[in-house]
C-alpha positions in Angstrom: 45.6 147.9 99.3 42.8 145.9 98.7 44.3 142.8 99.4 45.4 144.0 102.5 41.6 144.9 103.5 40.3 141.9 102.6 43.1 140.2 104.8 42.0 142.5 107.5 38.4 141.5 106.8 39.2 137.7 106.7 41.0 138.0 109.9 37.6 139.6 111.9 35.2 137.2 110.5 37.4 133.9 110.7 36.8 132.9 114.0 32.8 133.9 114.2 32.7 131.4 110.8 35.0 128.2 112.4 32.2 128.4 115.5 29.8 128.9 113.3 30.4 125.6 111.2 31.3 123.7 114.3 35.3 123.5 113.1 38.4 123.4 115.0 40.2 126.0 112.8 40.1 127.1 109.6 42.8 128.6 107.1 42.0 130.6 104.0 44.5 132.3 101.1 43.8 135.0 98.2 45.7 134.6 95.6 45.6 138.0 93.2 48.3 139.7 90.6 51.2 137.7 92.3 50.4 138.8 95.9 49.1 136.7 98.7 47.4 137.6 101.8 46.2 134.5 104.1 44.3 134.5 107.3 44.0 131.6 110.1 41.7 131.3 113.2 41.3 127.9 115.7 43.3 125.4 116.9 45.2 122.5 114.7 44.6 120.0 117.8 42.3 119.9 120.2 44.5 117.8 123.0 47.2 120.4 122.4 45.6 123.7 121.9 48.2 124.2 119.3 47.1 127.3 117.1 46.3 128.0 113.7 48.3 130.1 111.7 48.2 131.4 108.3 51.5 130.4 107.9 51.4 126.4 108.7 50.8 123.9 106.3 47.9 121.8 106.3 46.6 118.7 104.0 44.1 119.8 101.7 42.5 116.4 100.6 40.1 116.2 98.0 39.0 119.7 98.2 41.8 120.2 94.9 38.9 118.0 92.9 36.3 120.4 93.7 38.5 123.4 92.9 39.8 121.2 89.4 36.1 120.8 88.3 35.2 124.4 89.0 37.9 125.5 86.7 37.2 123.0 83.7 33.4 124.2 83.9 34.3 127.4 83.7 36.6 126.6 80.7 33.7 125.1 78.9 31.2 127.8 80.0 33.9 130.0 77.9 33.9 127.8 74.8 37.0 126.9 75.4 36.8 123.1 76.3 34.9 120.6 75.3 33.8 118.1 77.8 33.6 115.2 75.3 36.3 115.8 73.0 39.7 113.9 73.9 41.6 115.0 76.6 44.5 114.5 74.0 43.0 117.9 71.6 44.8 120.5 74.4 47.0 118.4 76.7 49.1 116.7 74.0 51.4 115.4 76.0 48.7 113.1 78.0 49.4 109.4 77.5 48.2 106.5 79.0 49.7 103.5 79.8 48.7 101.4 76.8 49.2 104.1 74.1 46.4 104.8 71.9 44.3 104.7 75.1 45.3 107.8 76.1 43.3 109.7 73.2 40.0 108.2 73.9 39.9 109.6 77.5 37.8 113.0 77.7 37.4 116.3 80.5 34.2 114.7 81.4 35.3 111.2 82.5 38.7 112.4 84.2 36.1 115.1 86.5 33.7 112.4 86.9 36.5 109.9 87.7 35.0 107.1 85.1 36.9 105.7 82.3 35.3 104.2 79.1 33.0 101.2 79.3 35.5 98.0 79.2 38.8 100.1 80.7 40.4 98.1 83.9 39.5 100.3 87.1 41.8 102.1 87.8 43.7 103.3 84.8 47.3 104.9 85.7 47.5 107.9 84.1 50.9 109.4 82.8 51.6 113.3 81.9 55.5 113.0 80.0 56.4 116.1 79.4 60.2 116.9 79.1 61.3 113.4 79.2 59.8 113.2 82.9 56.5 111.1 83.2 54.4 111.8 86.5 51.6 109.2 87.7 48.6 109.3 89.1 46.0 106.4 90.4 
């Protein structure tokens, strides 16, 4: 019920915020217990007036590095991760491209995007986890 309300709520004050920030539209999701309620207001494209919906996907760019650092602070405000320790003590399975690299990397330089003094820029980091290794620049 009150995921509903806020749904409701998100609806009303959408399209007073998107004029407000000077936006074309604006899309926003709550995520709680498994259910989802998501809200849209504005238009995807000016030249075609095409509307928003809560329901169309949109590129999220680098807002996910935001989001990514808020959760590892909050991780370390609850003693549970510590920014300098390797990145190697809770994600084992975090390798590097040259091996032993891989365990001198920490929280701090992957959120801050730097890599220890005498690294080539960029490193290619690997997760391998179940045989399958994923990359990222």
């Amino acid at each position: 019920m009150i995921l509903d309300e806020a749904g409701a709520w998100l609806e009303e004050i959408l399209p007073d915020l998107i004029e407000r920030g000077h936006v074309p539209a604006a899309s926003v999701a709550i995520l709680s217990d498994g259910q989802m309620v998501g809200a849209a207001a504005g238009v995807l494209n000016n030249d075609t007036g095409v509307e928003a919906t809560a329901a169309w996907l949109v590129q999220i760019g680098s807002i996910t590095k935001v989001w990514t650092a808020t959760l590892v602070m909050q991780l370390v405000d609850e003693g549970l991760l510590d920014l300098d320790a390797p990145v190697q003590t809770v994600l084992t399975d975090f390798v590097l491209g040259d091996g032993d690299a891989g365990s001198e990397i920490t929280p701090r330089q992957l959120v801050r995007s730097t890599v220890p003094a005498g690294w080539p820029l960029p490193p290619r980091i690997c997760w391998a986890s179940h045989g399958r290794t994923s990359r990222a620049a």
